[in-house]
Each structure stands twice: as C-alpha cells, then as structure tokens.
C-alpha positions as CSV (number, residue, x, y, z in Angstrom):
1,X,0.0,0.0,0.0
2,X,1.4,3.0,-1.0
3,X,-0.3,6.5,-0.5
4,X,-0.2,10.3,0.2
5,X,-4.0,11.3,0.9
6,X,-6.5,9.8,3.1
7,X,-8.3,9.5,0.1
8,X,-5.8,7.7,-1.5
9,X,-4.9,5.5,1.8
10,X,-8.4,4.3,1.1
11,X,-8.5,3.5,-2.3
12,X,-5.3,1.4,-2.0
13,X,-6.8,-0.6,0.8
14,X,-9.7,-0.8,-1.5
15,X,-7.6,-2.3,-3.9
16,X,-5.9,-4.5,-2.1
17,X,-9.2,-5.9,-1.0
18,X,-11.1,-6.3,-5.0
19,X,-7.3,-8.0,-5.5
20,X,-7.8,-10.3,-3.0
21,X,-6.2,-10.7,0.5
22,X,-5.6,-14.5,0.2
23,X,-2.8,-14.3,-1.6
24,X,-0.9,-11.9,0.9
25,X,1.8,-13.1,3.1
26,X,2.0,-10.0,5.5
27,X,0.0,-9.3,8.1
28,X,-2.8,-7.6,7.9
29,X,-4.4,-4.8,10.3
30,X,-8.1,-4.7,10.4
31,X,-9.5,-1.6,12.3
32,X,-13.2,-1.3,12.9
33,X,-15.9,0.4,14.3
34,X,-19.2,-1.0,16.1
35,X,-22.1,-2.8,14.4
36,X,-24.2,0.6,14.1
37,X,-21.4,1.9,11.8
38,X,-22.5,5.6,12.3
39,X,-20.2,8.6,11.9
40,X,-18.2,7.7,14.8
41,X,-17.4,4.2,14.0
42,X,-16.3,5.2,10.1
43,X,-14.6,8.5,11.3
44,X,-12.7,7.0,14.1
45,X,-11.6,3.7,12.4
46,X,-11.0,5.6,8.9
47,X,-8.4,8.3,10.7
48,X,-7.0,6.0,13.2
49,X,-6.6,3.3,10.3
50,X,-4.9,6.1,8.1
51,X,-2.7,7.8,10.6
52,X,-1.4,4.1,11.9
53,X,-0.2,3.7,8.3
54,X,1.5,7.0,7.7
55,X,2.2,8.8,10.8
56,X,2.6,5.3,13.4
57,X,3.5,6.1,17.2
58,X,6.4,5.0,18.9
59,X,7.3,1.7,17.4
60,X,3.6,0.4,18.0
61,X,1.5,-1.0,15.0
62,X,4.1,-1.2,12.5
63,X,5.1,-4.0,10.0
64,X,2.0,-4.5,8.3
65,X,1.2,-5.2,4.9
66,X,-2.3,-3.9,4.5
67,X,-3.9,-1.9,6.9
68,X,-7.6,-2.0,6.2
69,X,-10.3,0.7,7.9
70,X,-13.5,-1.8,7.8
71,X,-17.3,-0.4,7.5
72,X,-18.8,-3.2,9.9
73,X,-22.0,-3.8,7.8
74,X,-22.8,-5.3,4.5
75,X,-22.6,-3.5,1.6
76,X,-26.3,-3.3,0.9
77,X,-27.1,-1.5,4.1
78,X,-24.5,1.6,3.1
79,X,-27.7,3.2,1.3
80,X,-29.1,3.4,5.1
81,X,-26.3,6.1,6.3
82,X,-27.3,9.4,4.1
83,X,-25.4,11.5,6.3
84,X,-22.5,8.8,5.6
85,X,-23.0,9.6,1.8
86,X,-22.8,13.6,2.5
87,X,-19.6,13.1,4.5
88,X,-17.8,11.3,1.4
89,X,-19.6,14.1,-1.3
90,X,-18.1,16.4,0.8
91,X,-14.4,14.9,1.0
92,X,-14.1,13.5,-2.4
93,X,-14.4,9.8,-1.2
94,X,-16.2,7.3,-4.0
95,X,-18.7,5.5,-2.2
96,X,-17.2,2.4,-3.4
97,X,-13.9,2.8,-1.9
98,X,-15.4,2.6,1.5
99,X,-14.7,-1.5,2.3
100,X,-17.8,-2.9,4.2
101,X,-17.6,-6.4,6.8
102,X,-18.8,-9.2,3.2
103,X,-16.2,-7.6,1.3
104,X,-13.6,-7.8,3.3
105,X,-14.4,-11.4,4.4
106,X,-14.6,-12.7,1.1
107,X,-10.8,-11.3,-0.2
108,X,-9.4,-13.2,2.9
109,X,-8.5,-17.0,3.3
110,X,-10.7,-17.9,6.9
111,X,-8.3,-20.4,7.5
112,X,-5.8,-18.3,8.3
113,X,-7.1,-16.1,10.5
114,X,-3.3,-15.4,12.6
115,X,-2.5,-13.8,9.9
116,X,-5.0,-10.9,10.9
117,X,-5.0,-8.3,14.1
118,X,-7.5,-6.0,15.0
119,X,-8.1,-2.4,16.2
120,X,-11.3,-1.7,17.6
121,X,-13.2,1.8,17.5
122,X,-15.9,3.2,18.8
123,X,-16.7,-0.8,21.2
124,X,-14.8,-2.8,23.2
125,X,-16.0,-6.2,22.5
126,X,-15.6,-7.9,18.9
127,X,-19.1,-9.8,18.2
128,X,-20.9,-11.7,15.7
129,X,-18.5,-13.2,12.6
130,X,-16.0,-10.9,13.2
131,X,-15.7,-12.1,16.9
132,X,-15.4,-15.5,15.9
133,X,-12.6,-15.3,13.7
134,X,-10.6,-12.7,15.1
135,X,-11.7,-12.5,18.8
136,X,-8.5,-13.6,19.9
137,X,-6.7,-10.7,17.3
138,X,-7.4,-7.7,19.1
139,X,-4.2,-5.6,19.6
140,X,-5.7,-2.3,20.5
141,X,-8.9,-0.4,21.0
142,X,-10.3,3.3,21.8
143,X,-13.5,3.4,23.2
144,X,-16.4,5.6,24.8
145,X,-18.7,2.7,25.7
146,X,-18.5,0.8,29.3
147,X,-16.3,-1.3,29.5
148,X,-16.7,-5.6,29.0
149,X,-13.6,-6.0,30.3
150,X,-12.3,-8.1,27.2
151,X,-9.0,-7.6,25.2
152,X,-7.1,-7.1,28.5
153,X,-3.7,-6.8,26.1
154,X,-4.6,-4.7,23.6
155,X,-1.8,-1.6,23.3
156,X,-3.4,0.8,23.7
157,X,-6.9,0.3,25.5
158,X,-8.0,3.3,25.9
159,X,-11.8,3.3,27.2
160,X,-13.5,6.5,28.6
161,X,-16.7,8.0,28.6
162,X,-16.2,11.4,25.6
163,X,-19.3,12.4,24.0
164,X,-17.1,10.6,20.8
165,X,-14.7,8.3,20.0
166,X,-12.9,10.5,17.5
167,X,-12.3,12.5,20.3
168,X,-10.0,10.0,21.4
169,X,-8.4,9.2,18.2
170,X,-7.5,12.8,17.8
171,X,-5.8,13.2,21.2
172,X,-3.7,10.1,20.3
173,X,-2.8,11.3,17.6
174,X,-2.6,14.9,18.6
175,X,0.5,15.3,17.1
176,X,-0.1,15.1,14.1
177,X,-3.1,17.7,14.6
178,X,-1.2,19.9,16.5
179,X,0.1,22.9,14.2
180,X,3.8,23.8,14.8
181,X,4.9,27.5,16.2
182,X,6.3,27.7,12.2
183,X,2.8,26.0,10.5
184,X,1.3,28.7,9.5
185,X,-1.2,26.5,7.3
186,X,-2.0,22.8,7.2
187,X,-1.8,21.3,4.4
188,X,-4.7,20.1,2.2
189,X,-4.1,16.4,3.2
190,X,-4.6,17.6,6.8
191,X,-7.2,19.4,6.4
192,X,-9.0,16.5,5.1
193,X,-8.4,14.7,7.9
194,X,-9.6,17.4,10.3
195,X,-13.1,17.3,8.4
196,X,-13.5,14.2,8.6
197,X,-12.6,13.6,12.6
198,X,-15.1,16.4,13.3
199,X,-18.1,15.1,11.9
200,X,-19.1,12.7,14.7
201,X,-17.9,15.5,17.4
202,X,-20.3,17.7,16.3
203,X,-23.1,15.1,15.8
204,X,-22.7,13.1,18.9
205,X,-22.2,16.0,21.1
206,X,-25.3,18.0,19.3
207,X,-22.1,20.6,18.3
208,X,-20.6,20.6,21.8
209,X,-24.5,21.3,23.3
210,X,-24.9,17.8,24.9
211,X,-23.1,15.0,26.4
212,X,-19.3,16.8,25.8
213,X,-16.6,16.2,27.6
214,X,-13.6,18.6,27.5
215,X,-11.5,15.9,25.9
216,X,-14.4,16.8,23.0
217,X,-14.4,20.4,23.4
218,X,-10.3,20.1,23.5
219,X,-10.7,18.0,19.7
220,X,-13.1,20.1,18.1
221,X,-10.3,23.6,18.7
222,X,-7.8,21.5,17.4
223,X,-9.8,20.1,14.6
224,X,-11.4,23.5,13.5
225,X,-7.8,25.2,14.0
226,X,-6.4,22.8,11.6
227,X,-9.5,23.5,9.2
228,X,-9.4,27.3,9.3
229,X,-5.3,27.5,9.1
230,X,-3.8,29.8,6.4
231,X,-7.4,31.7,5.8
232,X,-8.2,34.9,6.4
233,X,-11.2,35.5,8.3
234,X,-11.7,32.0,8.3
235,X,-13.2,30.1,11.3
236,X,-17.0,29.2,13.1
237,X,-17.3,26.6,10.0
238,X,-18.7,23.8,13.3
239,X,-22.3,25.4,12.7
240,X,-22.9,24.7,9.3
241,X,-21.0,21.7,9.3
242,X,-23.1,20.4,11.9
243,X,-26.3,21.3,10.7
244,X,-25.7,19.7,6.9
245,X,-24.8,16.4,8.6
246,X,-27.8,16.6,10.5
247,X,-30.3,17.6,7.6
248,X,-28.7,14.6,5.7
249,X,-29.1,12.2,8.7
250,X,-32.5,12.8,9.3
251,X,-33.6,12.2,5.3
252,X,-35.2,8.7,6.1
253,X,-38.3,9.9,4.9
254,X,-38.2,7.1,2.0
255,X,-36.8,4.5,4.4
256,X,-39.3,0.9,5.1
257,X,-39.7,0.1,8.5
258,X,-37.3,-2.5,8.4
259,X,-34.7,0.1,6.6
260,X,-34.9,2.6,9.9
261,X,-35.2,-0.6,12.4
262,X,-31.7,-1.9,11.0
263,X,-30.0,1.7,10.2
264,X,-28.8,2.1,13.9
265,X,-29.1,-1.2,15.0
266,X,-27.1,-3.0,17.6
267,X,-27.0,-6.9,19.3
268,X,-26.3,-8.7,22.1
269,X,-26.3,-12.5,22.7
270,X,-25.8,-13.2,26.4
271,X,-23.8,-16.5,27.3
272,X,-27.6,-17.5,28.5
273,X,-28.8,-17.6,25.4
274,X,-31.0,-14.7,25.5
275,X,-30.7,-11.8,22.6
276,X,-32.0,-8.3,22.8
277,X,-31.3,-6.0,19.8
278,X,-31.8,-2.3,20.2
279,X,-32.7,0.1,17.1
280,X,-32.4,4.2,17.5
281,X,-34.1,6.5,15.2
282,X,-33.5,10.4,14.6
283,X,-37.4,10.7,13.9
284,X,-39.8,10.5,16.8
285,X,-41.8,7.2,17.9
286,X,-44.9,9.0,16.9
287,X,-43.4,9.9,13.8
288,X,-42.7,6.3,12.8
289,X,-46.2,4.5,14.2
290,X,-48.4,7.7,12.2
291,X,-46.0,7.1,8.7
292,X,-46.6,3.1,9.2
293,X,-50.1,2.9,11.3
294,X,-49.7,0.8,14.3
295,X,-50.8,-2.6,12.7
296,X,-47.7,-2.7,10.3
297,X,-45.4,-0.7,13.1
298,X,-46.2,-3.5,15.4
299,X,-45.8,-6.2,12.4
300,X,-42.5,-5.0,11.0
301,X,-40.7,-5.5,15.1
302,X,-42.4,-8.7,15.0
303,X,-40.7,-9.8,11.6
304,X,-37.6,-7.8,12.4
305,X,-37.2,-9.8,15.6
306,X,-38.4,-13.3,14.0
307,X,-35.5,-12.7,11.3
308,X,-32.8,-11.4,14.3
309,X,-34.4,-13.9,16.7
310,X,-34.7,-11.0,19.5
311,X,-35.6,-12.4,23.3
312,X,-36.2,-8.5,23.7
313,X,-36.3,-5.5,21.1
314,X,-36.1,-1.5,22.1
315,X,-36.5,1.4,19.9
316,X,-34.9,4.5,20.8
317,X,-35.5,8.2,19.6
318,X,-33.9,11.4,19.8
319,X,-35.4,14.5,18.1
320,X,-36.2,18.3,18.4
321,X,-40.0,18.6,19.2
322,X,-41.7,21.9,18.3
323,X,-43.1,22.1,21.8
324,X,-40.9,20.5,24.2
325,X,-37.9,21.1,22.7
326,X,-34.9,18.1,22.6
327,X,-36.8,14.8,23.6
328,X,-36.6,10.9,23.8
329,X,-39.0,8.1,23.6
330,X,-38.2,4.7,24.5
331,X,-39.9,1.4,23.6
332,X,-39.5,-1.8,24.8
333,X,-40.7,-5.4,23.5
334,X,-41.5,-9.1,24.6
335,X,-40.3,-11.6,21.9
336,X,-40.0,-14.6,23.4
337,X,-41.4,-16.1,26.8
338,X,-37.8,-16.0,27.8
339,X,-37.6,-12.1,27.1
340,X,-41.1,-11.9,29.2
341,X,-40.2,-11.5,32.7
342,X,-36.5,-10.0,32.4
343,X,-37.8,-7.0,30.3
344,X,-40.7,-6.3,32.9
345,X,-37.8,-6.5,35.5
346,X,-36.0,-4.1,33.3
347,X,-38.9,-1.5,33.0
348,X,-39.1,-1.9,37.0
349,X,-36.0,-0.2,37.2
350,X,-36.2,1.9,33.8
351,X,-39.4,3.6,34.8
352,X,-37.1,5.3,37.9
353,X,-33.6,5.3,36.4
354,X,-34.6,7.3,32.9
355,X,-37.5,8.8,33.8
356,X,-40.6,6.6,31.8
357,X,-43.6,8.7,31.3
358,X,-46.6,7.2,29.8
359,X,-48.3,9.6,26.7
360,X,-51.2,11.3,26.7
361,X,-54.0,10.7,24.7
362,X,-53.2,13.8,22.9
363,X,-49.9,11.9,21.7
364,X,-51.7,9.2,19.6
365,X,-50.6,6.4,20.8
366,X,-53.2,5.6,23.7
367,X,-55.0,3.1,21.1
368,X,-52.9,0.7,21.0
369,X,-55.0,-2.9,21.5
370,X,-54.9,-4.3,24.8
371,X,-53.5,-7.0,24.0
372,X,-50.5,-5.2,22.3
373,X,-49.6,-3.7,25.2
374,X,-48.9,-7.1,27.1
375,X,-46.3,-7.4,25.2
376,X,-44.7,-3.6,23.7
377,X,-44.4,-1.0,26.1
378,X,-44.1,2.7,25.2
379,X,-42.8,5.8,27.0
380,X,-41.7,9.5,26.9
381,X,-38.5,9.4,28.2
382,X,-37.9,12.6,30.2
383,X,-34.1,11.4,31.9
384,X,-33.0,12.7,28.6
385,X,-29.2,11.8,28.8
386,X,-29.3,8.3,28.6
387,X,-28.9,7.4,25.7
388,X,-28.0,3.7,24.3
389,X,-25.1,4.0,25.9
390,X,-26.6,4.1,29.2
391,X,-30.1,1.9,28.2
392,X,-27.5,-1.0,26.9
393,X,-25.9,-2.5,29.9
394,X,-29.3,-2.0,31.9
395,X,-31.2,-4.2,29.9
396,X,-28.4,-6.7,29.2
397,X,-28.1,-6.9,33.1
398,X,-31.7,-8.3,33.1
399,X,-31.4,-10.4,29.7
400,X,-28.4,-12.2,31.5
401,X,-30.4,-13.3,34.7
C-alpha cells in the first residue's frame, strides 16, 4: 500500500481488497468500528486506520502489509447512512472505496485467520463473525462505551466516557493535529483529515450542546484550527457543518420500516442464550407509528425480531420537538417467553432510572389494542441523557439473569 492522501490510503486498501487478500503473506491490520457503523465508528476507524499507516506512534502497529479501515455492515445497508454519503460528497471519497464487513471477508482465506490483528473503535467487544474469527486478534482499542472487560492486552486500550470516539483518536494522535509554532497553514491532506474527525464530534455532542466532555471540546479547537489554518477570516465553519450532517441524517423519509429498524441497530447475545437487539431513530416514535399505522409498526418489530431472533427489542428516539424542545422516547418489546419476565424487571427499574412517562392521549398512541400492550411498552423518556449507551448495559443486566 502505497499513499499520500486519506483518500488515496483508502482506495489502495480498496484495492488490495477487489485484488484479494488470500494471496498476501504479511499481516494484515483490520480496524473497525461497532455494528451501528455511524459517523463515529467510520470517522474513528478511517483516521486512526490512516494515521497508523502513515504517521505510526512510537514503534507500536508497525510491519504490516495492509492496513484495512472496515465499515462493519454489509454492503447493501450503506444506502441506510445518508449522512454517511454527504460526508464522502463532501471529501471527495467514492462510495465504493469505503470496504464494508462481506467484502472484506470474502478477499481473505478464513483459515488463516493469525495472519490478521485488529483495532477496535468506537466498542470494546468484537461480536458476531468478526468475533469468531478474530476475537483472539485484538491488539488495540479506543473506546467511549462501558467497558466488557475483554481484550485485556490490547496496546493501547484506551476506554473513557467522551461524548465521541474520535475525540479520542485525535488526542492520540494529537501530534499530528497539533500545528507547529512555524505552521502557519496545514496542508490540504490535513485538512481532510480534520473534516472528517469532526463530523461525529459535532453530531454526537449535538455541536458541543450535549453530552461533551472537555476531551471533546479540547478536539473540536484542534480540529477547527487545523481546518481554518492559512485563511483569512476564516473560522466558526462547526455550525454549518453540523447542521448539513444533520439535515442529511435525518432524510429517512423514504426508508421501510425495516430500513430505519436496522440503520442504527445493535446486538447482544448473552452466554444464557437470551438476545436483545436495540434500534435508534433520529425521527420520533410517533413519527414512525403515524408514517406506518400501528398494525404494520407492530408487524415490521415482530418480523424484524423473527428474522434477528430478539428475546427482547427496544426502539430509541432522539429529536427536536416543536413544543418540548430536545426529547426521547423509549420502547420496549417481549419476543419470546424467555424475554417476558426479564424485560418487565427491566422497566421496573427503567421507569425510575430514565424517567418513563406514559403519553397522553393527545400523543396518539393511547390506542394501542390491549393486547399489544402485554407485550410492547411505550414511553416519553424525560431522563434525557441516557442514551444507548446508558439503556445498553441496563437491559443486558436483566437479559443475562
């Protein structure tokens, strides 16, 4: 792999993908995100992937042949990220040079899976296929999520609780952010770079309004210093930015049900057995039921959770409402009679710890059958911080009783 850019970094791992990796003798370095594969989990992987190849730290990740920043879904469910598709527009990235989990399984030879380490973004715990082939692989990992307490030797392991992963990415490799007392402009290739590591920032900290972190606030200076270097006049591009990526993230008016069920989507299987998938959405609960009418709403999470073969399903929320302002609903269903008792546990202790509200009538969604509600549970969620970060390990505390 030879390359200058970013953009070329990608397109030669690209290549060396379509060529094949079977062939290969060297060792390959596979960094990924998380299953959700949202901004955070490209961005972080993508610039920690590209800066391990050209700018490596202090002896540590070196000698590889290919490294390889891995989209961790298929390819057919790239469509599903519009904001994903804005980000590339916007830095000159083909579409197709982005290397999702099939492709990259497909150009390797299984049998040989020593030959392959892994970086982890944006998780902690390898799951699913990837797990099972390279669960043993992982050499490093930067994370925001709580910890699982796996991949005790990974160098570095760097877990804490930013509002985004790239935050952490970009203080490890601060560096090579950092302008020089003689820099007085980045380069173009830098710059890049910069763009690309602030995207998530701004989205998953609502452009440094919620859940930040100075190590957030701290990357988005550095970030936006590196972007504005060399102009005249230039700076307070963070606004804009932020609002584009979010006017292209919420554009799921054309989605199916199953499309906005599996665009933010993340598993668990517990070592019991039991499986609780959770799905977030960027348009409201009410939103989705009125666009779909309750019947095939409650349908579409039956099939979605035969085809996953959920114990326990919850769809999240976040949007602005008109009224109230920032807001979060939470819903919760039984799948299986194993799910049935450890998810009314759950909402035992949900209802207190993020604040479960039933609606009102006025909301629309007080005519729900009776016999629905036995087993799908909906609330206004007024503890407003908690996102799936914080619903996660509550519920998978109950799914693994």
């Amino acid at each position: 792999m030879t390359a200058k850019s970013i953009q070329q970094f990608l397109a030669s791992a690209r290549a060396a993908v379509r060529t094949g990796l079977k062939s290969s003798s060297g060792k390959i370095l596979l960094v990924t995100g998380n299953e959700s594969a949202d901004l955070d989990s490209f961005a972080s992987s993508l610039v920690f992937a590209y800066l391990t190849y050209s700018h490596a730290l202090q002896g540590k990740l070196t000698g590889y042949e290919n490294v390889i920043p891995l989209l961790n879904i298929p390819r057919e469910e790239v469509s599903l990220r519009p904001e994903l598709q804005y980000l590339l527009t916007k830095l000159r990235m083909p579409e197709s040079d982005v290397i999702c989990k099939d492709e990259f399984l497909s150009s390797i030879d299984k049998s040989k899976t020593d030959n392959v380490d892994v970086v982890l973004l944006d998780h902690n715990n390898l799951l699913s296929d990837l797990g099972d082939l390279f669960g043993k692989n992982v050499v490093a990992l930067l994370d925001h999520h709580a910890d699982e307490g796996m991949h005790k030797s990974a160098d570095p392991r760097i877990i804490a609780p930013v509002g985004s992963c790239t935050s952490l990415v970009v203080q490890y490799f601060g560096d090579y952010f950092r302008l020089g007392p003689d820099e007085i402009s980045a380069s173009d290739e830098k710059k890049d770079v910069a763009w690309l590591g602030l995207a998530p920032i701004l989205v998953d900290t609502a452009n440094l309004t919620s859940k930040q972190t100075q190590e957030d606030i701290d990357a988005v200076a550095m970030l936006s210093k590196v972007i504005s270097s060399g102009i005249t006049g230039a700076g307070g591009e963070e606004e804009g930015y932020y609002s584009e990526l979010m006017r292209a993230k919420r554009s799921i008016d054309g989605f199916s049900l199953r499309d906005i069920l599996r665009k933010d989507y993340k598993e668990w299987l517990e070592d019991n057995g039991v499986r609780v998938g959770i799905s977030s959405s960027v348009k409201s609960l009410i939103w989705t039921v009125k666009r779909f009418g309750w019947e095939e709403f409650r349908t579409g999470i039956e099939s979605w959770a035969k085809e996953r073969k959920l114990d326990a399903f919850v769809f999240m929320d976040s949007f602005q409402d008109p009224e109230e302002g920032y807001r979060r609903d939470l819903l919760v269903a039984v799948c299986s009679e194993k799910g049935d008792a450890r998810v009314r546990n759950f909402l035992d202790t949900a209802r207190i710890e993020f604040q479960l509200e039933a609606f009102a009538e006025k909301d629309g969604l007080c005519s729900i059958p009776a016999n629905d509600k036995e087993r799908v549970s909906c609330f206004k969620q007024r503890n407003l911080k908690a996102s799936r970060k914080q619903v996660a390990p509550l519920i998978r505390q109950f799914m693994q009783e």
